[in-house]
C-alpha positions as CSV (number, residue, x, y, z in Angstrom):
1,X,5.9,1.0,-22.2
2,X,8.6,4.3,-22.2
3,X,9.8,6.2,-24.5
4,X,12.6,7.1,-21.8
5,X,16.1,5.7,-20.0
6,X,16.3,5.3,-16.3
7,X,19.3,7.3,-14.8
8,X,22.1,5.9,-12.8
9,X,22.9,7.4,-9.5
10,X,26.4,7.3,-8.4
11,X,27.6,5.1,-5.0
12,X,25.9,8.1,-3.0
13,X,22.7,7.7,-5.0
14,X,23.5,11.4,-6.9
15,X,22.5,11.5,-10.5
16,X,24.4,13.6,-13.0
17,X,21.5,15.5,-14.5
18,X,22.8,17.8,-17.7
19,X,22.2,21.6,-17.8
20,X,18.9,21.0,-20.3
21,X,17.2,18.8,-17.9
22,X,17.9,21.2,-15.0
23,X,16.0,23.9,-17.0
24,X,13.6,21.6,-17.7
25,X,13.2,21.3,-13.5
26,X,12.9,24.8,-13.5
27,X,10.7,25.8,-15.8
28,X,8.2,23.2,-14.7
29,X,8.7,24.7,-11.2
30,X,8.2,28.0,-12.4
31,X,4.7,27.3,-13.8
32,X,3.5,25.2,-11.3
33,X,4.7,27.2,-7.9
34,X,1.9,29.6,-8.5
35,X,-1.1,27.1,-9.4
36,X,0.3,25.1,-6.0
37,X,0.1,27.6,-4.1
38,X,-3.6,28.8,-5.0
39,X,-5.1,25.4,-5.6
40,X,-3.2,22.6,-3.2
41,X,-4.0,21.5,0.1
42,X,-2.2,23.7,3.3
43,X,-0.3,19.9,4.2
44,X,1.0,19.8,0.6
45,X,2.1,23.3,1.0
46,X,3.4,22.7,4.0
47,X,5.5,19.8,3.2
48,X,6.6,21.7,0.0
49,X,8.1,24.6,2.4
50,X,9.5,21.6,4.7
51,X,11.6,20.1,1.9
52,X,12.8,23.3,0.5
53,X,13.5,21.8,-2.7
54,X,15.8,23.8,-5.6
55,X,14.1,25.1,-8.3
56,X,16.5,25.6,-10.6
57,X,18.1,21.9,-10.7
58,X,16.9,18.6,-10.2
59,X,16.7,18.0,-6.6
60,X,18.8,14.8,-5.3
61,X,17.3,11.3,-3.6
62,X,19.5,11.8,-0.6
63,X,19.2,15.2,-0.1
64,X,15.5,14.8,0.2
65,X,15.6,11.4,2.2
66,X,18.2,13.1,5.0
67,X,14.8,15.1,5.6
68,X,12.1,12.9,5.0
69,X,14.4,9.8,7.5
70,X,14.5,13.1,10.4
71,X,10.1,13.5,9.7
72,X,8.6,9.9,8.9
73,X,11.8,7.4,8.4
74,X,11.0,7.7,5.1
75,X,13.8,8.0,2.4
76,X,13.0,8.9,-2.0
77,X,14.5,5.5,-4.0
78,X,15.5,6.4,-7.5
79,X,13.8,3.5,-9.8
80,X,13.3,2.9,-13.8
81,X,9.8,4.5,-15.2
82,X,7.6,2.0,-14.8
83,X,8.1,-0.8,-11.7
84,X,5.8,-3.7,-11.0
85,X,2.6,-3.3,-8.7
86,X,4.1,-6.0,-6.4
87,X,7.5,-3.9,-6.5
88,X,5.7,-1.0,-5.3
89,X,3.9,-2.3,-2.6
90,X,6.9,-3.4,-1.1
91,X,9.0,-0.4,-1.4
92,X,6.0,1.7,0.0
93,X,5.7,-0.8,2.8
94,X,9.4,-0.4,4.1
95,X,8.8,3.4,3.5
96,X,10.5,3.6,0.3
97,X,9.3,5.7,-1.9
98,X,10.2,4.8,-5.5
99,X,11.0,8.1,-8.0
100,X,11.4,7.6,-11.1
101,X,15.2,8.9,-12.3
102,X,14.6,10.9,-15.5
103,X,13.1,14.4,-16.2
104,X,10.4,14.6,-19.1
105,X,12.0,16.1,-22.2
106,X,10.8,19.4,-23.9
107,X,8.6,17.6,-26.2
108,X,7.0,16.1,-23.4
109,X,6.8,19.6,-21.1
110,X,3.3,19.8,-21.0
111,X,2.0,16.0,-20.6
112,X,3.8,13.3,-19.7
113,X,2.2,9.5,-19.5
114,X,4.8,7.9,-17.1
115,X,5.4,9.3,-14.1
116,X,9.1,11.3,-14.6
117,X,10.8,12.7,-11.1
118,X,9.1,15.9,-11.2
119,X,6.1,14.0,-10.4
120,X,7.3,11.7,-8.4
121,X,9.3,14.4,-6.1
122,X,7.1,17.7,-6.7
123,X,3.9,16.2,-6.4
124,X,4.8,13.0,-4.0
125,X,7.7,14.3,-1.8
126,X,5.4,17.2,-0.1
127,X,3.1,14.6,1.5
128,X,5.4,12.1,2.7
129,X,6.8,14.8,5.4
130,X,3.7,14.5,7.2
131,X,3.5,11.7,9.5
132,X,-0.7,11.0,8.8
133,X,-0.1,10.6,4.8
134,X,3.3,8.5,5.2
135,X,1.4,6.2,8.0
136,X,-1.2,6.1,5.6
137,X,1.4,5.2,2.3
138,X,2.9,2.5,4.4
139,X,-0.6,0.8,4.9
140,X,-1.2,0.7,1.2
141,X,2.2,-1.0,0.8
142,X,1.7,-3.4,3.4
143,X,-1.7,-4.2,2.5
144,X,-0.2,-5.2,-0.7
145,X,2.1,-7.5,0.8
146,X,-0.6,-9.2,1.6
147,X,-3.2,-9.1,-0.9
148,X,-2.9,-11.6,-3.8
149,X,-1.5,-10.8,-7.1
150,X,-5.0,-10.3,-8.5
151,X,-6.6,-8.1,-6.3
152,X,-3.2,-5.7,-7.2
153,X,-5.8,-3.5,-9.4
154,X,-8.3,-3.0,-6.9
155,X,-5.9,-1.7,-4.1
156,X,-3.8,0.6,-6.3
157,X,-7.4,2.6,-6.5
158,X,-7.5,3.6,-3.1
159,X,-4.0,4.6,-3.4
160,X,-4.8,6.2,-7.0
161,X,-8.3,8.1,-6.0
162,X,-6.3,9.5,-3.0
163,X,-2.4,10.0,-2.8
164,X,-2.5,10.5,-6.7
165,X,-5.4,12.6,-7.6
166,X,-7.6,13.3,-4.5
167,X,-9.2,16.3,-3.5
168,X,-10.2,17.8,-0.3
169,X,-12.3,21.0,1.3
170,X,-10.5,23.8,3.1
171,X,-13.0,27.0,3.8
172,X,-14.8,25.5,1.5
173,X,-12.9,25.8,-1.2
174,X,-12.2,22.6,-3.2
175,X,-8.4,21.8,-3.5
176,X,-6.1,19.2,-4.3
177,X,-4.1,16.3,-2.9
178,X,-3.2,14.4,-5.3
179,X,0.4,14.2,-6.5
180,X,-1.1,13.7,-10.1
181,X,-3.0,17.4,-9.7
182,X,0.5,19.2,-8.3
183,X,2.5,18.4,-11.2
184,X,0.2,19.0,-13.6
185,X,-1.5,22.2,-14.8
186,X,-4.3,21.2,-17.0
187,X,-5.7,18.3,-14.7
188,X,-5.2,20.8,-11.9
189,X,-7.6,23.5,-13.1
190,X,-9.6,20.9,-14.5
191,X,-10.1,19.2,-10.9
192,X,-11.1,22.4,-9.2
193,X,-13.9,23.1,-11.8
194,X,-12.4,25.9,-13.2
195,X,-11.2,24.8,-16.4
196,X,-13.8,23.7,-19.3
197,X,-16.2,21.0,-18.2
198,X,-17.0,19.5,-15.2
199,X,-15.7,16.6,-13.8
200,X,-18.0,14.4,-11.5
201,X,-17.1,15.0,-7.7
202,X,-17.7,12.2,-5.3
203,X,-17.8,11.8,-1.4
204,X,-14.5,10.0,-0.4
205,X,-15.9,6.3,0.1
206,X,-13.5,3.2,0.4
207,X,-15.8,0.7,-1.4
208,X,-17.0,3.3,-4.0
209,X,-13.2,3.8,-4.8
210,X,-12.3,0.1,-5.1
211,X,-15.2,-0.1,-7.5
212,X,-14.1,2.7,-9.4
213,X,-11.9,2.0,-12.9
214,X,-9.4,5.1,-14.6
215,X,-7.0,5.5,-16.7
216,X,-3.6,6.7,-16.3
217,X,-3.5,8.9,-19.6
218,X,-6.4,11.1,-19.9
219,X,-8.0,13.8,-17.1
220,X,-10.0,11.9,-14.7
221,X,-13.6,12.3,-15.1
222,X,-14.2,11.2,-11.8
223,X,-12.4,12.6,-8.5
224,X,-13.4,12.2,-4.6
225,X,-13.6,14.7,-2.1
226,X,-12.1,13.6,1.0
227,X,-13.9,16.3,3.1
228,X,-12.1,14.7,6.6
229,X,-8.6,13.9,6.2
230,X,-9.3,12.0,9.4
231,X,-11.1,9.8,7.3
232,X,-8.7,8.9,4.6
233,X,-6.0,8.2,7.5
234,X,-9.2,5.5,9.2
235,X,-8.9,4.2,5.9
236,X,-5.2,2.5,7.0
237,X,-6.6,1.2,9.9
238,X,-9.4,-0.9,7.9
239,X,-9.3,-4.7,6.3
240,X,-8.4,-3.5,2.9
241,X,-8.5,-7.3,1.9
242,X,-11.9,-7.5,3.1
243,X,-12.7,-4.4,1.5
244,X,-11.3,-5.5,-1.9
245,X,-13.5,-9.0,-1.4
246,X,-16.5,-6.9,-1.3
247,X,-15.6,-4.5,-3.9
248,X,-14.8,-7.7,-6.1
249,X,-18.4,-8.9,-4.9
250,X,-20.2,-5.8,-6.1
251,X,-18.1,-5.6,-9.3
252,X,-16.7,-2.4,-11.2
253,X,-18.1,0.6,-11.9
254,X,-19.1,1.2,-15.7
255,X,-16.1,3.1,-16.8
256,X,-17.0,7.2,-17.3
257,X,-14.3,7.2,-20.7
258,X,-13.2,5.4,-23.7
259,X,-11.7,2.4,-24.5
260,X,-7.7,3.6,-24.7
261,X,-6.3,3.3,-28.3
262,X,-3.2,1.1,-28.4
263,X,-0.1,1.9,-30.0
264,X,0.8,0.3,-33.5
């Protein structure tokens, strides 16, 4: 469920984005640029110089995809909030990645549930110009092609626990990976240990992962280090199927939060 409208490109894929929602753009860009650049990984900062994005408007799908075809032959889809896991797989597998089209609104400027396109672009984009993290995006997808309908859930978790909000070591230092951590400044601080609380930190471990249940709507009380990024980028190379049909075998985790409270 959304509270918001998808956005319609134009024939050229542009989308007519009004002068609020640019300033919106930047001053989300404006608080995070700092916190990015003292917390995230060297490829996400790397890939964020790489794209080059605006910061004072809403970047544009093709403008981004003209670089990311050149890097990886991968291009930024604009799609409605929320698309089917079975949708995503397949977009991810033809190295498509799907952004949402609309930008949070102001009352909204601090937490957002769906993903909007500042996540999808600020966070995701950055990653997808490296060759390692696309290769290993594709897998996901294509793995997904495969896998059946019910084993959807225990896939995205790889995919969640590492694209979206993983963590790695440089110097050793703890930062962040995930898209979920560079577009948002209260999980971010909270991830790194500096904010109030701990969350539990966990070696990166594909079976662990699988086992491992979130949610998409509260900070996650459980994050893994991947200490190697050579080892997240094995991971593409493994039966995820077979992994899943152990995973499945073992059975899930006991959840580390509440039960979420559904809307009236």
């Amino acid at each position: 469920m959304t509270d918001y409208a998808a956005k319609t490109p134009d024939a050229a894929g542009f989308i007519d984005y009004t002068t609020e929602e640019d300033a919106v753009w930047r001053d989300l860009v404006a608080r995070q640029w700092p916190m990015v650049q003292r917390h995230a990984a060297a490829p996400y900062l790397k890939g964020l110089g790489v794209l080059d994005m605006p910061r004072d408007r809403v970047p544009q799908c093709p403008d981004l995809s003209r670089t990311l075809k050149a890097l990886t032959g991968w291009q930024v889809v604009p799609v409605p909030a929320l698309i089917s896991f079975g949708r995503f797989f397949g977009m991810l597998a033809e190295r498509k990645f799907p952004a949402a089209s609309f930008i949070r609104s102001r009352k909204d400027f601090d937490y957002i549930e769906e993903p909007d396109i500042f996540h999808e672009v600020f966070g995701h984009a950055p990653l997808l110009t490296d060759p390692r993290f696309a290769g290993f995006s594709q897998a996901i997808g294509q793995a997904g092609m495969r896998c059946a309908k019910e084993d959807y859930a225990w896939l995205i978790r790889l995919y969640w626990f590492s694209v979206e909000f993983g963590l790695t070591v440089e110097g050793g230092e703890t930062k962040t990976l995930g898209s979920g951590l560079a577009s948002s400044p209260s999980e971010l601080i909270w991830a790194v240990g500096q904010g109030e609380g701990q969350p539990e930190l966990r070696p990166f471990d594909v079976i662990d992962i699988l086992r491992t249940p979130y949610r998409i709507d509260i900070h996650q009380p459980v994050y893994f280090v991947i200490e190697r990024l050579d080892d997240l980028f094995a991971a593409a190379q493994r039966d995820l199927l077979a992994d899943i049909a152990t995973a499945r075998k073992l059975g899930l985790h006991a959840p580390k939060y509440p039960p979420k409270e559904m809307r009236a």
